[in-house]
C-alpha positions as CSV (number, residue, x, y, z in Angstrom):
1,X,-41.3,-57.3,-14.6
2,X,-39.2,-54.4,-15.1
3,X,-35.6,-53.0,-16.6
4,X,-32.8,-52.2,-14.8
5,X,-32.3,-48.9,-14.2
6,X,-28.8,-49.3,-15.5
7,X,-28.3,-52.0,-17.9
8,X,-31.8,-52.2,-18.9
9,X,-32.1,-55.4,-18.7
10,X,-35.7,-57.4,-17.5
11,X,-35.5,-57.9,-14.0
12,X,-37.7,-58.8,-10.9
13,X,-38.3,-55.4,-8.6
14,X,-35.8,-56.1,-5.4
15,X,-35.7,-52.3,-4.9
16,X,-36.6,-49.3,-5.0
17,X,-33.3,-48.3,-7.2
18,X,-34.2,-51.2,-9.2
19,X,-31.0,-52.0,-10.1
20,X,-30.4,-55.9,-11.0
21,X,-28.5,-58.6,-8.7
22,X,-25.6,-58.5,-11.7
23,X,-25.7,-54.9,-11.7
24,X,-25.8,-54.1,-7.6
25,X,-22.8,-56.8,-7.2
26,X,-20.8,-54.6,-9.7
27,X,-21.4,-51.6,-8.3
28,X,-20.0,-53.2,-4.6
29,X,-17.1,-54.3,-6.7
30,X,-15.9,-50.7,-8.1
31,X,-16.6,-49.3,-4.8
32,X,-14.1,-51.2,-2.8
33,X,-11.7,-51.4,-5.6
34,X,-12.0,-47.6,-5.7
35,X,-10.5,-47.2,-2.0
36,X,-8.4,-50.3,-1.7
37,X,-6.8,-50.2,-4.6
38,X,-7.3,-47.5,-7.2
39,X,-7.0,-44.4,-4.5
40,X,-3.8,-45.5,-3.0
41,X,-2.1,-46.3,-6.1
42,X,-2.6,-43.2,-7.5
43,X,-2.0,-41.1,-4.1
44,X,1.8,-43.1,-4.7
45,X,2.0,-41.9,-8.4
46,X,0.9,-38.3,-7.6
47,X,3.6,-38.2,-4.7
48,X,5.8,-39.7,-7.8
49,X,6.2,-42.7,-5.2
50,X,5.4,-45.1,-7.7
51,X,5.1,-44.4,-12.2
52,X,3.7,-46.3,-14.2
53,X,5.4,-46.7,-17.5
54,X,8.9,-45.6,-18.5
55,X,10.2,-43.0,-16.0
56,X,10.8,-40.0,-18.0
57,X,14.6,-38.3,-18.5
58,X,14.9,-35.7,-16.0
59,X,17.7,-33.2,-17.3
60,X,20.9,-32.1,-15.6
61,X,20.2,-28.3,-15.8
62,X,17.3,-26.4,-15.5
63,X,13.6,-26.0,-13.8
64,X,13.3,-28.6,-11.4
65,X,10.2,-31.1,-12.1
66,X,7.3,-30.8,-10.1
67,X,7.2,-32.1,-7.1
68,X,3.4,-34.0,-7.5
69,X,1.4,-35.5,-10.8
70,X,-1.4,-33.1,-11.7
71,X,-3.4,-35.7,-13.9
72,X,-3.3,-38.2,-10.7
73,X,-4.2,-35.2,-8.2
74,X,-7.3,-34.7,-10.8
75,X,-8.7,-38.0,-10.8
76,X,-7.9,-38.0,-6.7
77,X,-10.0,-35.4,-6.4
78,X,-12.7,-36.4,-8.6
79,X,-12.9,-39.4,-6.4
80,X,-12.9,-38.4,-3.1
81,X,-15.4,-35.8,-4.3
82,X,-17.6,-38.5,-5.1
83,X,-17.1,-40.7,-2.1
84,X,-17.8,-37.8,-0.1
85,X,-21.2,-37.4,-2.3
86,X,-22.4,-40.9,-1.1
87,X,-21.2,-40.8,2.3
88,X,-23.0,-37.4,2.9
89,X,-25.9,-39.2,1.6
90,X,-26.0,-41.6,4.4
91,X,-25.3,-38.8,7.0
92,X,-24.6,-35.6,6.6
93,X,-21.8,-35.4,8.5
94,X,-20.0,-38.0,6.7
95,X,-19.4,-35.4,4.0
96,X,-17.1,-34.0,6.0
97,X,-14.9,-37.0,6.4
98,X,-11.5,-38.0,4.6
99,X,-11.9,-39.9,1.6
100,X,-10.3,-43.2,3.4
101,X,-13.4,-42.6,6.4
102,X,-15.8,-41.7,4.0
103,X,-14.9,-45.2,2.0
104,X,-15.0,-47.0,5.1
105,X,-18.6,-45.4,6.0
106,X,-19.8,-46.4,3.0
107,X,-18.5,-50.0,3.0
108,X,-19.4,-50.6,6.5
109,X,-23.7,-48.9,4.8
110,X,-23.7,-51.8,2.2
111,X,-27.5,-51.9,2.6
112,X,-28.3,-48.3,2.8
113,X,-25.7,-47.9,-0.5
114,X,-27.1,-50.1,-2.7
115,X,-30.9,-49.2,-2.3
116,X,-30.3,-45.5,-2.4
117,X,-32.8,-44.0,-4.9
118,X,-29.9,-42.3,-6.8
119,X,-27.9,-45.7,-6.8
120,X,-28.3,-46.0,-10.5
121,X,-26.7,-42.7,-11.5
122,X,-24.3,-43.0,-9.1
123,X,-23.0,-46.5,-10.2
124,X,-22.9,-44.5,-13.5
125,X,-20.6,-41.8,-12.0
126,X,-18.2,-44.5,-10.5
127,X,-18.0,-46.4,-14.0
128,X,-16.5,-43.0,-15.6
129,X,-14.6,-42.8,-12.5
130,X,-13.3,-46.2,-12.5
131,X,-12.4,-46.2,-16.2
132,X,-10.1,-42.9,-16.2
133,X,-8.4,-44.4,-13.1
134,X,-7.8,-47.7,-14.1
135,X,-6.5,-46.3,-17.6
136,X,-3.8,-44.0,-15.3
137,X,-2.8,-47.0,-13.6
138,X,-2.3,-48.9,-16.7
139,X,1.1,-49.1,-18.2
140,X,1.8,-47.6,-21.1
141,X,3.3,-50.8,-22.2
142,X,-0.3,-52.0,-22.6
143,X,-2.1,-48.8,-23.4
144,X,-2.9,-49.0,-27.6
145,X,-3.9,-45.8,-29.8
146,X,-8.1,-45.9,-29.9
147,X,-7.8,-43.0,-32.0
148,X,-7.9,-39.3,-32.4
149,X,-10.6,-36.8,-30.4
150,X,-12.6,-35.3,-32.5
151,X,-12.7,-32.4,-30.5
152,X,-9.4,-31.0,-30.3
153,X,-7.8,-34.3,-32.6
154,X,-5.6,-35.0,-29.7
155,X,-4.5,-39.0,-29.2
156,X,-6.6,-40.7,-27.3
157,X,-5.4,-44.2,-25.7
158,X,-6.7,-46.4,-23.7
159,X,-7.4,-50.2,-22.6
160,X,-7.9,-52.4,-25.5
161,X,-11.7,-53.7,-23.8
162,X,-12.2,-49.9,-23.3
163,X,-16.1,-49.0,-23.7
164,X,-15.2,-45.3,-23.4
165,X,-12.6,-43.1,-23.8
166,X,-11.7,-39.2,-22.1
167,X,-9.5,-37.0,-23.9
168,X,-6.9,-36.0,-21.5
169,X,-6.5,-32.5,-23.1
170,X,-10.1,-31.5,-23.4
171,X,-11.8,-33.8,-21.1
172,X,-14.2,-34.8,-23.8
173,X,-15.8,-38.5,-23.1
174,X,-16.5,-40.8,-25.9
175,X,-17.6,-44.1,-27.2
176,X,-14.5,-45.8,-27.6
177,X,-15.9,-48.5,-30.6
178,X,-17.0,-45.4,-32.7
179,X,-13.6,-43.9,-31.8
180,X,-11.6,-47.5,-33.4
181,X,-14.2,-47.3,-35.9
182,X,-13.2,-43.6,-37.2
183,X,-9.4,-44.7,-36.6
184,X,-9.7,-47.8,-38.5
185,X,-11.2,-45.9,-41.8
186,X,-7.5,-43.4,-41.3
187,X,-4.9,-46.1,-40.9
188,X,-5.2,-46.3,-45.0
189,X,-3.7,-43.1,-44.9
190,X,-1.3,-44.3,-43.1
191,X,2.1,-46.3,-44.4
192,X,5.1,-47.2,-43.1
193,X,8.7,-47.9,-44.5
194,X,9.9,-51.3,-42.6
195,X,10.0,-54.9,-42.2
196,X,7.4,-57.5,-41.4
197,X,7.9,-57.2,-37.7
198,X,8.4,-53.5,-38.0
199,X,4.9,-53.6,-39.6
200,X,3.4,-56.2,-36.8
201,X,4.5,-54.2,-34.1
202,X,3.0,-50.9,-35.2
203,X,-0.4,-51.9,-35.9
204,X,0.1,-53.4,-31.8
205,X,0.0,-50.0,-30.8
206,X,-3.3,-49.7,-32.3
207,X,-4.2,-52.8,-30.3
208,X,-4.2,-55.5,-33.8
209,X,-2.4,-58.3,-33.3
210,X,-0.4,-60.0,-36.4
211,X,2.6,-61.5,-36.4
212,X,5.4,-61.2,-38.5
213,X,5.3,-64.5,-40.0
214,X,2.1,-63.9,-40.9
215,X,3.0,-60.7,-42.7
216,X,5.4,-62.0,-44.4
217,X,3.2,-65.2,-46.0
218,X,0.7,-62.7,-46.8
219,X,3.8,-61.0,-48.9
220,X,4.7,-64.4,-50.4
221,X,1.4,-65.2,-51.8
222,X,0.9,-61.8,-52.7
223,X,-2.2,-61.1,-50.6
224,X,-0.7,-58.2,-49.6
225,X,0.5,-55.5,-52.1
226,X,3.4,-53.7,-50.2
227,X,5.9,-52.1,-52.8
228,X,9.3,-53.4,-52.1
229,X,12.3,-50.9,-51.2
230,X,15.8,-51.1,-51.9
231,X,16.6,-52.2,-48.8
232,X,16.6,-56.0,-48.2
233,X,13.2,-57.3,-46.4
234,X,11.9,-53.6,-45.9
235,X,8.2,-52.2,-47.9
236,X,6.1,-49.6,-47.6
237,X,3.0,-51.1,-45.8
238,X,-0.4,-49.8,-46.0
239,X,-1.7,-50.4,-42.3
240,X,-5.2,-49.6,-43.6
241,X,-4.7,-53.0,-45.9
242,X,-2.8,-55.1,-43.3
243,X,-5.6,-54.0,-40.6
244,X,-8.1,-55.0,-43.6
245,X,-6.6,-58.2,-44.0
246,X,-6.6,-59.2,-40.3
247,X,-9.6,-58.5,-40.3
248,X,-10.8,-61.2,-43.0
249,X,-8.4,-63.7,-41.7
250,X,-9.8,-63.5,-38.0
């Protein structure tokens, strides 16, 4: 017996990239997702074909907006870079291919892909590929607040299942539950002035669900300690308290 070379998990040898059935069927499954979906969807955004999210105001005077997305053209070009990478590695000459050709080289090399001897760093590659892709072509509808960067203590948002996280400013990578973690011990600094579903609906954009009925029998029974304002129905929450509280009642 021996780990995966990527989970680390016991496994029978199959291979001499030794990575495990679970793991090798993954890695199929962010390739082709990487050139049937993720690639063309983002080719659309950066030729502002297609936006995810709210479409922002464009004004009536002034510079004119440009014409392509940067951030999509950057995550284009990190993956066609690395499609080219593994396509090259099958034949040289496939380096030299477009990304869609390169894609389809590699798809049509399953064998020869999967028992490469790098196959375990380059799954790892395509995982922080994946991720910053798939996080692009999420809406910002369902994007919540993970935290700040400690780098440069820029936002950093992401999926809520998110296992890491890349600061779009300084292109720092890190551990998304250590990143909640740090953001969890701030929000009691944090209060608002509101109502109950003010409250519930701005701990959602940290990714904690409540409900407003909820936050207001926690008020009733005086589980929470919000101070009352002289506005009907509005307090000043804590959200480090209400986030404390959800977490106990979970």
């Amino acid at each position: 017996m021996t780990n995966c070379q990527h989970c680390r998990k016991p496994m029978k040898p199959v291979a001499a990239n030794l990575l495990c059935a679970s793991c090798r069927e993954n890695y199929w499954q962010l390739i082709r997702q990487l050139g049937h979906v993720q690639l063309p969807a983002l080719r659309s955004i950066m030729l502002r074909q297609a936006r995810i999210g709210t479409p922002a105001h464009t004004p009536s005077r002034g510079n004119a907006p440009i014409p392509i997305d940067t951030h999509a053209q950057d995550l284009i070009a990190d993956s066609e870079a690395w499609l080219a990478e593994q396509a090259g590695k099958i034949r040289a000459a496939y380096a030299a291919y477009d990304w869609r050709k390169a894609w389809y080289a590699i798809i049509s090399n399953r064998h020869t892909t999967l028992n490469m001897p790098t196959a375990a760093d380059d799954y790892t590659s395509l995982e922080h590929i994946s991720r910053r892709n798939e996080t692009a072509l999420t809406p910002e509808s369902e994007l919540i607040i993970l935290g700040t960067c400690p780098t440069c203590r820029h936002q950093l948002t992401g999926t809520p299942d998110a296992e890491s996280v890349t600061c779009q400013h300084c292109r720092t990578e890190w551990a998304a539950p250590a990143i909640k973690a740090a953001r969890d011990e701030r929000l009691w600094q944090v209060q608002i002035t509101g109502t109950p579903s003010d409250a519930a609906k701005e701990l959602k954009r940290y990714g904690l669900t409540i409900s407003r009925n909820l936050v207001s029998q926690w008020l009733r029974r005086g589980k929470l300690h919000a101070t009352p304002t002289n506005t009907k129905n509005q307090y000043v929450f804590n959200l480090g308290e209400l986030a404390a509280l959800l977490d106990c009642h979970r």
